[in-house]
Each structure stands twice: as structure tokens, then as C-alpha cells.
C-alpha positions as CSV (number, residue, x, y, z in Angstrom):
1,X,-1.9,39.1,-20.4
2,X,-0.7,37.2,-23.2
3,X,2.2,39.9,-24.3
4,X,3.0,39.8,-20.2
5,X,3.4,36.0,-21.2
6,X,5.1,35.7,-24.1
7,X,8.1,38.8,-21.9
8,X,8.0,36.3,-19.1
9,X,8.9,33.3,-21.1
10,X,11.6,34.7,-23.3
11,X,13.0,35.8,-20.4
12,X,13.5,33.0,-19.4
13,X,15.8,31.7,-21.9
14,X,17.7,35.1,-22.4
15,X,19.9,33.3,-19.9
16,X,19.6,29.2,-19.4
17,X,22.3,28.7,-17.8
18,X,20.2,30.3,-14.9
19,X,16.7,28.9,-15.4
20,X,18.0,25.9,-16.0
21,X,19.3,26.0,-12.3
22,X,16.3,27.4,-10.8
23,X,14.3,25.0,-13.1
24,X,16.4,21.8,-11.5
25,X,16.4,22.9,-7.9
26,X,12.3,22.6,-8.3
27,X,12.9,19.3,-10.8
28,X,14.6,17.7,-7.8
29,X,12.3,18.7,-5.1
30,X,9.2,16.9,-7.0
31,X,11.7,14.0,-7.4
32,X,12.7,13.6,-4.2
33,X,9.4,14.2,-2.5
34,X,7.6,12.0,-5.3
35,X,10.2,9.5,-4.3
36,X,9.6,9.5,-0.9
37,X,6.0,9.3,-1.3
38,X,6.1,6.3,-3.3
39,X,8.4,4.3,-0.8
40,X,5.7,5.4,2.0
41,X,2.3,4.2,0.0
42,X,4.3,1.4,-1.4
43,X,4.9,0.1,2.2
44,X,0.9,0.9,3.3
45,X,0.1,-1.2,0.0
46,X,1.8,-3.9,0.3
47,X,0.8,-4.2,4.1
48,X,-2.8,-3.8,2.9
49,X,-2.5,-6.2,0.1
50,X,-0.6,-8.7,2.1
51,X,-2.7,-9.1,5.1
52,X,-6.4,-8.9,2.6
53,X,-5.3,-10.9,-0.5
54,X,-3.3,-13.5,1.9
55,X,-5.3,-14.3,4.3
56,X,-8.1,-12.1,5.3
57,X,-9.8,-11.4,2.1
58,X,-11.4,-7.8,1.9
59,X,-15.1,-8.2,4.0
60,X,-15.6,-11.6,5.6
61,X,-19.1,-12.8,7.3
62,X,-19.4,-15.1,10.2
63,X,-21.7,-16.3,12.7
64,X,-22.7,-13.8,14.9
65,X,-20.1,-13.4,17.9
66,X,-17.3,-15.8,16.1
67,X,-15.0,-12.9,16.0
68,X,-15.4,-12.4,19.6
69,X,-14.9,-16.0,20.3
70,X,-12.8,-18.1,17.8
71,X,-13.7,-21.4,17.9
72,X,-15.1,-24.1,15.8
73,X,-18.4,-24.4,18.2
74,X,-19.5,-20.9,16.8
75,X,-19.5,-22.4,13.2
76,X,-21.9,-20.9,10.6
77,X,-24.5,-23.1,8.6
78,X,-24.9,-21.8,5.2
79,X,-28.0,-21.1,4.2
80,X,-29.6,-19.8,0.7
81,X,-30.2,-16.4,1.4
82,X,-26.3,-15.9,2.5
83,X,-25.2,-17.0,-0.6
84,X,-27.7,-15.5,-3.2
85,X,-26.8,-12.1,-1.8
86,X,-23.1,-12.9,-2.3
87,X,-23.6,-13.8,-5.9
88,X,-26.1,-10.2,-6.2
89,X,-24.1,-7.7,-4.4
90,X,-22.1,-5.3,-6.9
91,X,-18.3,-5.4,-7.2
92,X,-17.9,-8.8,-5.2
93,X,-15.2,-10.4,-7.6
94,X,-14.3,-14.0,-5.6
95,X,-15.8,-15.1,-2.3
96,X,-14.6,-18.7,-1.2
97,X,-15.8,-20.9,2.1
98,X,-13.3,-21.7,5.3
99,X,-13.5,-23.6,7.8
100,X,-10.5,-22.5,10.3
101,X,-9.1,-23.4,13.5
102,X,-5.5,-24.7,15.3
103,X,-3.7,-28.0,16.2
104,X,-0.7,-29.3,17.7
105,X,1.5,-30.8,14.3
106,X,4.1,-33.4,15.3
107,X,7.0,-35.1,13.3
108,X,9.0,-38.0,14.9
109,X,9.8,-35.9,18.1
110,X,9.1,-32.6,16.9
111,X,5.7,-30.6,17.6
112,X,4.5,-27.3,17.1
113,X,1.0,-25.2,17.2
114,X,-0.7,-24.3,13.9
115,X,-3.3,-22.4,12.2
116,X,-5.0,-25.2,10.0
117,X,-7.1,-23.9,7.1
118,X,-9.7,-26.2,5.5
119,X,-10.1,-24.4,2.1
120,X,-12.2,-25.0,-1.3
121,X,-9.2,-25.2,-3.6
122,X,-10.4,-23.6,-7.0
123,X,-11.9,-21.1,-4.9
124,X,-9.8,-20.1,-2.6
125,X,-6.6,-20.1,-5.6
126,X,-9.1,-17.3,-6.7
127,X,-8.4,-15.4,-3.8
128,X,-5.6,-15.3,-2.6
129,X,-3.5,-17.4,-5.1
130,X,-2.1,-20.2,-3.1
131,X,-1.1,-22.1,-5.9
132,X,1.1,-19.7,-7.2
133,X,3.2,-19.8,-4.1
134,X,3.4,-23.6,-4.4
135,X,7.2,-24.1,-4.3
136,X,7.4,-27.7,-4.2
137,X,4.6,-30.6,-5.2
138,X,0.9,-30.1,-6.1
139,X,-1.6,-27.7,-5.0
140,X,-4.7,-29.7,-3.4
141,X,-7.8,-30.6,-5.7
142,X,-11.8,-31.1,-4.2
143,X,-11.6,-34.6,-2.6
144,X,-7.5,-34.7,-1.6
145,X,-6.7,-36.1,2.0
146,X,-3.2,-34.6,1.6
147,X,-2.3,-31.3,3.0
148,X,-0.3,-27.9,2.2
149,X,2.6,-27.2,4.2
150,X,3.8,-23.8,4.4
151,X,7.7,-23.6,3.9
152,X,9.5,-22.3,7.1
153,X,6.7,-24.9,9.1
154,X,8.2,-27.6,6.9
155,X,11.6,-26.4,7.6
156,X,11.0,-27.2,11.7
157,X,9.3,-30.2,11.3
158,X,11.6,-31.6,9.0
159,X,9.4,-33.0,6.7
160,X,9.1,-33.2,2.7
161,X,6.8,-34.4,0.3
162,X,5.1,-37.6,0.8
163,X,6.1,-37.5,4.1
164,X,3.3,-37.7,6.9
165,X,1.9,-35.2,9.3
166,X,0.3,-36.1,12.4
167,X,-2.2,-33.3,13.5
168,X,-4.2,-33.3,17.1
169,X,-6.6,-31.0,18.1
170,X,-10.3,-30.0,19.7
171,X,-13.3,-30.7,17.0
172,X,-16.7,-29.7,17.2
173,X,-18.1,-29.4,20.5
174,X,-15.1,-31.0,22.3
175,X,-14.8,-33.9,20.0
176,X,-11.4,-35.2,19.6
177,X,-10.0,-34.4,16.5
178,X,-6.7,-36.7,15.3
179,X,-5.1,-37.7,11.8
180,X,-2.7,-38.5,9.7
181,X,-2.0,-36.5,6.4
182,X,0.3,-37.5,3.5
183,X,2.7,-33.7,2.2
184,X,1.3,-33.4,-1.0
185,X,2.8,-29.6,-1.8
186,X,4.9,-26.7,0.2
187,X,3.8,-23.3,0.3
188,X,5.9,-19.9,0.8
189,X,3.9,-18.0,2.0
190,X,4.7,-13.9,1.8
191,X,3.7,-13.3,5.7
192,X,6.9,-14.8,7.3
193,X,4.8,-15.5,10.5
194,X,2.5,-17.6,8.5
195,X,4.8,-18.6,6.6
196,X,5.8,-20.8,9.9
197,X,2.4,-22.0,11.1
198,X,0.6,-22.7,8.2
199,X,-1.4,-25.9,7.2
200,X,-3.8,-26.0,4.1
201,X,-6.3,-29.1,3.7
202,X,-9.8,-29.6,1.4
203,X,-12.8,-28.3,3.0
204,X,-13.9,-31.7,2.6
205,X,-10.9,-33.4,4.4
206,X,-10.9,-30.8,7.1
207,X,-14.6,-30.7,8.6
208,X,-14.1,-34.7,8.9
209,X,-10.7,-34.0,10.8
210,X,-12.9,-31.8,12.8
211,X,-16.3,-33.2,13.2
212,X,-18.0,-30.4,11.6
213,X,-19.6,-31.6,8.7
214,X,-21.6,-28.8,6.8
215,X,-19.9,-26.6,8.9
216,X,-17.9,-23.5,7.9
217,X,-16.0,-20.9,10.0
218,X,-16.6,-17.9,7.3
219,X,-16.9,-16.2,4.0
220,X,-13.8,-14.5,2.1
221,X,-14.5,-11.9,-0.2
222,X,-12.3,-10.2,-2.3
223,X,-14.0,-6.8,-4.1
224,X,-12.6,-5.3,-7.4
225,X,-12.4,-1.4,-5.9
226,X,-11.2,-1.2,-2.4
227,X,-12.9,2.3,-1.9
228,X,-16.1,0.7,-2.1
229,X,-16.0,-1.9,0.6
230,X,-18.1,0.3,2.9
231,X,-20.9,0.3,0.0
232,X,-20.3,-3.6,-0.4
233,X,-20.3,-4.4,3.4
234,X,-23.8,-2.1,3.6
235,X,-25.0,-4.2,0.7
236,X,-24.2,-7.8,1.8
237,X,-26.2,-6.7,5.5
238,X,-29.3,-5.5,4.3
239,X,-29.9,-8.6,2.1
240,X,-28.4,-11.5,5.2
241,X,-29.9,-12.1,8.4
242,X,-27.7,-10.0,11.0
243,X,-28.6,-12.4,14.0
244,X,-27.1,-14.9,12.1
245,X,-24.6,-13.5,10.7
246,X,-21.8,-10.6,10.8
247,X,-20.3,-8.8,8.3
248,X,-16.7,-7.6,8.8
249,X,-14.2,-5.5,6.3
250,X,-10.6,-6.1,6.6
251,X,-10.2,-2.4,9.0
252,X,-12.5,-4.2,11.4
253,X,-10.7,-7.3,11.5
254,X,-7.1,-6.1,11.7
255,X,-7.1,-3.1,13.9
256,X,-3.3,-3.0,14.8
257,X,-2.4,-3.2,11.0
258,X,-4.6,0.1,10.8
259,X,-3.2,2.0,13.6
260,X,0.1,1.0,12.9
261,X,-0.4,2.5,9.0
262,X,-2.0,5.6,10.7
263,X,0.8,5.9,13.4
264,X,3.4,5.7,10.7
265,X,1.8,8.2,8.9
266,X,1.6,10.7,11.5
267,X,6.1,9.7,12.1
268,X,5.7,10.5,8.6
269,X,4.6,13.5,8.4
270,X,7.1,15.0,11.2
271,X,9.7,13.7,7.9
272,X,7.6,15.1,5.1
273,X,7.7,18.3,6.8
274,X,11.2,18.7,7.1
275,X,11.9,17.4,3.5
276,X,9.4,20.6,2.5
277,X,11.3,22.9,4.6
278,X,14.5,21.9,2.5
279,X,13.0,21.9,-0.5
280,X,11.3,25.6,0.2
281,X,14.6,27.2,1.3
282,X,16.0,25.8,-1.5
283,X,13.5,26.8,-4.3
284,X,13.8,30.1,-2.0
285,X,17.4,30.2,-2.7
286,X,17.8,29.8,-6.6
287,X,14.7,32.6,-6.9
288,X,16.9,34.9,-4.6
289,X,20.1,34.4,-6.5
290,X,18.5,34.7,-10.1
291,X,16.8,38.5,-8.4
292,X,20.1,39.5,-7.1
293,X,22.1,38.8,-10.5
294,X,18.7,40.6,-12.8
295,X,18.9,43.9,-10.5
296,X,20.8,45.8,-12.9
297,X,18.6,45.1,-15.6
298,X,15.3,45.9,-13.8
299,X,17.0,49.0,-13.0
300,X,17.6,49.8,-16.9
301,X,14.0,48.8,-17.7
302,X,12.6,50.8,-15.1
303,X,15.0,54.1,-15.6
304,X,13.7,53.5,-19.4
305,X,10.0,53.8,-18.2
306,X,8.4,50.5,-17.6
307,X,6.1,50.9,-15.0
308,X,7.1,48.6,-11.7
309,X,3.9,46.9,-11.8
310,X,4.1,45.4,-14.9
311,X,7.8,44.6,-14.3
312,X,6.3,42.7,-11.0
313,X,3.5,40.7,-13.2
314,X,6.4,39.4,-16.0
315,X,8.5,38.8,-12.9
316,X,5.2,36.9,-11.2
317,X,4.3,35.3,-14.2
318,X,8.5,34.4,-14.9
319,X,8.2,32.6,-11.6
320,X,5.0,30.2,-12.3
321,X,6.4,29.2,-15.3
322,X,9.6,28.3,-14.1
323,X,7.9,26.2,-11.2
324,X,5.4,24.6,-13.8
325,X,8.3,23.7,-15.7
326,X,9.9,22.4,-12.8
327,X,7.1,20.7,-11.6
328,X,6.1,19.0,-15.2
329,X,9.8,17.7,-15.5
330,X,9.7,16.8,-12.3
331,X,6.9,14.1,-12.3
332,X,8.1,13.0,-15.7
333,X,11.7,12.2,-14.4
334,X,10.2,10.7,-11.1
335,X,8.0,8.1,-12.8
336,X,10.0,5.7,-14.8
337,X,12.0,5.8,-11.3
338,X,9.3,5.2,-9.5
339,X,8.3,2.7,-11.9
340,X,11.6,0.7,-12.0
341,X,11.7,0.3,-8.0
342,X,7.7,-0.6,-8.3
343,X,8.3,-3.1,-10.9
344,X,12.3,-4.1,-8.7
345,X,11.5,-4.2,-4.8
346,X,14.2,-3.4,-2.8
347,X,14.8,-6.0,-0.3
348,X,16.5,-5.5,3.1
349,X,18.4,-7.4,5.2
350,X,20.2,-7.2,8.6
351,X,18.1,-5.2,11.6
352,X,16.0,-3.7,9.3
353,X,14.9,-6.9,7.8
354,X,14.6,-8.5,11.6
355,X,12.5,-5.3,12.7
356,X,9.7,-5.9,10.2
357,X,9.6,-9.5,10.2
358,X,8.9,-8.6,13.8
359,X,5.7,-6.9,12.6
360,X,5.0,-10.2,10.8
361,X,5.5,-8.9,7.0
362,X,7.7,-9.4,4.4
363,X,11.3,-7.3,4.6
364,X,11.1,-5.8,1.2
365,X,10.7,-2.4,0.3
366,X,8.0,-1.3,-2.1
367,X,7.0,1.9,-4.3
368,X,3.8,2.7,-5.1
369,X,3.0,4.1,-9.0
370,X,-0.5,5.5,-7.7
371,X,-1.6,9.1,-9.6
372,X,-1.4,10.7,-5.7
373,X,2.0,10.3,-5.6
374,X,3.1,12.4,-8.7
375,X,-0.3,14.8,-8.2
376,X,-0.1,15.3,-4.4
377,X,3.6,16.8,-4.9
378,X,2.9,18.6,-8.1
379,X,0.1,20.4,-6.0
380,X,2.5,20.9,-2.5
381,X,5.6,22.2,-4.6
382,X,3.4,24.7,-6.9
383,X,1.7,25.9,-3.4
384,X,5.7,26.3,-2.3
385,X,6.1,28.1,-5.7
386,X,3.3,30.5,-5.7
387,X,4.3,31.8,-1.9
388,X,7.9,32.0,-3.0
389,X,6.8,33.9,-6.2
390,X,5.9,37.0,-3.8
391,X,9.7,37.6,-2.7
392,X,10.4,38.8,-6.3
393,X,7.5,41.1,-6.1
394,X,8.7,42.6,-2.3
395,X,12.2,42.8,-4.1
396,X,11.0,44.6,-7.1
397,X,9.1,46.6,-4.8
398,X,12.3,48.1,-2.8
399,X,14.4,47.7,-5.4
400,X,15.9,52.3,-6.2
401,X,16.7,52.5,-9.6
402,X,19.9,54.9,-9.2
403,X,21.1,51.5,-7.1
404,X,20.1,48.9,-9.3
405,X,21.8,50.5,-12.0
406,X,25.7,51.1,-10.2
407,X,25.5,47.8,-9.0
């Protein structure tokens, strides 16, 4: 085996011009597919990340039924238990308190529903980092009576800092809830539809507003390994009391973000598919070409005795190696690419842009730097390369020797 190897790879470079073809025509179908691959589990990332490190954290627990039924009158009181096994269970990083529910905001003659969030600052910057998308004024600290206002919501009311914003709602059990809070910071927030409904108060400042004192709506938790938030949200219920609470991962709470990844995935695959065919016939192609132009020797080296199959195992083994050099240069030319459009975002504009804000996320396009998307097509293209490695060996096969050799 190791003479048939060392044949099949000086072979190879008894003529480069021709490898080196049939080497890129496999270089630029890991590269294309790699690239692809990226853009799709860049876009399923980002849609992950933005929905469970914005907003819904990874697992959340509630009062039993809240999920069904929103409202503040299904509030949770904390209780020891609930938070000892959040501070015991493994591979919790952050977990912060909320207390959540909606309003009417009004400016001069200006009004509009939103989602207010009453959040522990310190806690819930540990999250989901809302300080870091503070474009203008200061982020909130434990005791503020001042409020958060996201950017596009600041936009329609017309307001600024230091300005005031009149909130009315329903508190606790009916109770009127009114006030009046100074603008001490706005927010842009990456979710353009939160990004226009948004209102951040202290925990503090927002159960008064609401009449829930010692009240919370739920627990956000952020975990350090997504894969292991079914072994996290088994942990958290066997140490809490599940008739008083529910324990809920991000799948659970955002069904249409999961169908809509899985339903893209299957339009994907119709795309994948054909991008495979393509690459195939092409690989196909250059293997055919570089047969076609080598039949006159295999006739010489058969006419002077080399049995056919040994010729077929160099030929075989020429083939691997040109794919696994393909393959190798492949991934290493796709990842700084990769990498550049990872670390550079593409961002679209026009219908495009339109159609996903739609969807209620951000119109940029991202790539993905996972090891699936460099391993995944190394493994489908050398698949490609071992079924196209038996044409050469069905050529060899029929190839007469008297014809080989006047051609």
C-alpha cells in the first residue's frame, strides 16, 4: 500500500497544471458550500441569541399557569427553596428577577401600548446587557424612579432625556396603576419590534407603580452551554415545587421562532441539494476530463504489463488524495472568509431589510464560525469524492489497450 501511495501521489504532480484544476474545482465546492453554511447557522444564531440573551433568557420559571395567562394577578412569591436551587444547579451562569406587564405611555397628545419591564439593574445588565445598548443617558441603579426608554419608542413619543413619561395601566388585582417617570437613559434595542415598545424601570420602582410589592412575574436564566438546558431545566424541577412553579426553556416559550428555524431549514435543504448537484457534476467533470487526457498512458502501462487492478488502486488512491487535498484547502481558504463576514455582518436594506423586520429581528446578515460548518462539508464533499472515485475505476475497466494507445 504504501508504494501504491507514494505512484499515486507523484502522479499527481507529473502534470499540475491538471491537478491543480481538478484540485480547485473541489477547493471551490467546500468554499462555496462552507459559505453557504455559515450564512444559514449564522442567521439560526443570531435569531437564537437575539430572542434568549435579549429578552427571554435561556429557561425561565413562573407561577404555575402564568404562561397561559399573562397577567400580573398570577405573580410568583419567592420563596427559599426557589432560589437555593438556582444558586445549586450546574451551568446556571446569571439568573435575574422581573416583574413584567403593559401600559398605555402618553406624551403631550401622543399615546402608545408598551411592554414595561421592572428589572434588578446589576442583574439583569448580566443578562442580557442592557447597558451596553444605552445610546443616550444613564443606565438605572437599585432605588431610580427614572425609566429606560427604548429608541424607536422615544422616537414616537417625542421625548428625550429628562423629559417625563406618563404611564397608565391595570396593577395588582385591578388596582389602578398611574405615574409619572423622569427619561433618565435611551435604549436601542437589537429586536426592532422592541426596539418600539420598550420601557425599563427598577424592580423597586415598578411593583409600586403596580401594586405588587414582593411580587415578581419570573426568573431569567442564562446557562453557559446551550446543549445542556434540557439537563438544567430537569435539575431546577426536581429541587422547586412544581405546583408552584413552572419551568420553561426558551423552545417552549417561543414556538414560532422554532418552527420558523426548522421550516427554513427544510427551504434549505431543497437549496443545499441543488448546490451539491452542481458541485458533484462538477467534481464529476474535472475527474472525467483528467481520464480522458491519461488514456494513452494507461494504455502504455498496461501494454508494458501492469496489471489493471493495480492501475485501478493508484488511480483510486490518485483520486482520494486529490479530494483530500481539495477538501483540506478548501476549509482553510473558507475560514478566514468566514471569519471576516462573522467578525463584518453584512447588513441589508430595501425589501429584504423590510421582510425580516417583519419577523421582528434585526436586518443584518450573519455567518456562523462553528466547527460544523467546515466539518459537515468536509464530510459531504469527501462522500461526493469517494462515489465519484468509482468512474475512474469503470473507465479503467473498459478502457482496450490497442485504443488507448492510437488515441
Amino acid at each position: 500500500m504504501k508504494t501504491y501511495l507514494k505512484l499515486a501521489w507523484r502522479n499527481l504532480w507529473r502534470n499540475k497544471r491538471r491537478t491543480l484544476i481538478t484540485v480547485s474545482s473541489i477547493f471551490i465546492a467546500v468554499l462555496l458550500s462552507a459559505l453557504m453554511k455559515s450564512m444559514q447557522e449564522g442567521s439560526y444564531e443570531s435569531m437564537v441569541d437575539m430572542a434568549v440573551k435579549f429578552y427571554s433568557g435561556a429557561i425561565q420559571v413562573h407561577k404555575d399557569g402564568y404562561w397561559e395567562n399573562q397577567t400580573l394577578n398570577n405573580s410568583l412569591e419567592v420563596d427559599d427553596s426557589l432560589i437555593k436551587a438556582l444558586d445549586n444547579v450546574e451551568h446556571i451562569n446569571f439568573y435575574t428577577p422581573r416583574i413584567e406587564s403593559f401600559s398605555l405611555a402618553s406624551s403631550e397628545n401622543l399615546t402608545k401600548g408598551v411592554m414595561v419591564l421592572g428589572i434588578d439593574p446589576e442583574r439583569e445588565d448580566q443578562v442580557t446587557k442592557v447597558k451596553s445598548k444605552l445610546v443616550e443617558g444613564n443606565y438605572l441603579n437599585q432605588n431610580d424612579d427614572g425609566v429606560l426608554l427604548s429608541a424607536g419608542l422615544a422616537k414616537f413619543l417625542k421625548l428625550n432625556l429628562n423629559d417625563t413619561l406618563v404611564l397608565l395601566g391595570q396593577g395588582y388585582h385591578g388596582v389602578s396603576a398611574a405615574g409619572k417617570f423622569p427619561i433618565r437613559g435611551i435604549i436601542k434595542h437589537p429586536n426592532p419590534e422592541f426596539n418600539k415598545m420598550l420601557v425599563y424601570m427598577s424592580i423597586k420602582q415598578c411593583q409600586t407603580f403596580y401594586s405588587a410589592e414582593g411580587l415578581l412575574t419570573s426568573f431569567v436564566i442564562m446557562v453557559d452551554v446551550y446543549d445542556k438546558i434540557p439537563k438544567i431545566q430537569h435539575g431546577l424541577k426536581n429541587q422547586i415545587n412544581l405546583s408552584k412553579f413552572e419551568v420553561m426553556n426558551w423552545k417552549e416559550m417561543q414556538p414560532v421562532l422554532v418552527q420558523q428555524i426548522e421550516s427554513d431549514k427544510q427551504t434549505a435543504v431543497i437549496f443545499k441539494g441543488i448546490l451539491y448537484l452542481v458541485i458533484a457534476f462538477g467534481i464529476l467533470g474535472t475527474i472525467m476530463m483528467m481520464m480522458s487526457e491519461r488514456k494513452r498512458e494507461f494504455g502504455v502501462v498496461i501494454a508494458v504489463g501492469m496489471q489493471k487492478y493495480k492501475l485501478k488502486t493508484v488511480v483510486f488512491i490518485e483520486t482520494i488524495l486529490i479530494g483530500i487535498v481539495g477538501i483540506i484547502t478548501g476549509v482553510v481558504g473558507s475560514f478566514p472568509l468566514t471569519w471576516f463576514f462573522y467578525k463584518n455582518p453584512i447588513p441589508l436594506s430595501g425589501k429584504s431589510a423590510d421582510a425580516i423586520i417583519e419577523y421582528g429581528f434585526e436586518p443584518v446578515m450573519y455567518f456562523s464560525i462553528a466547527p460544523s460548518v467546515y466539518l459537515n462539508q468536509a464530510i459531504t464533499i469527501f462522500a461526493f469524492t469517494l462515489v465519484i472515485a468509482i468512474y475512474p475505476l469503470y473507465f479503467l475497466g473498459k478502457l482496450k489497450v490497442m485504443d488507448a494507445l492510437r488515441s
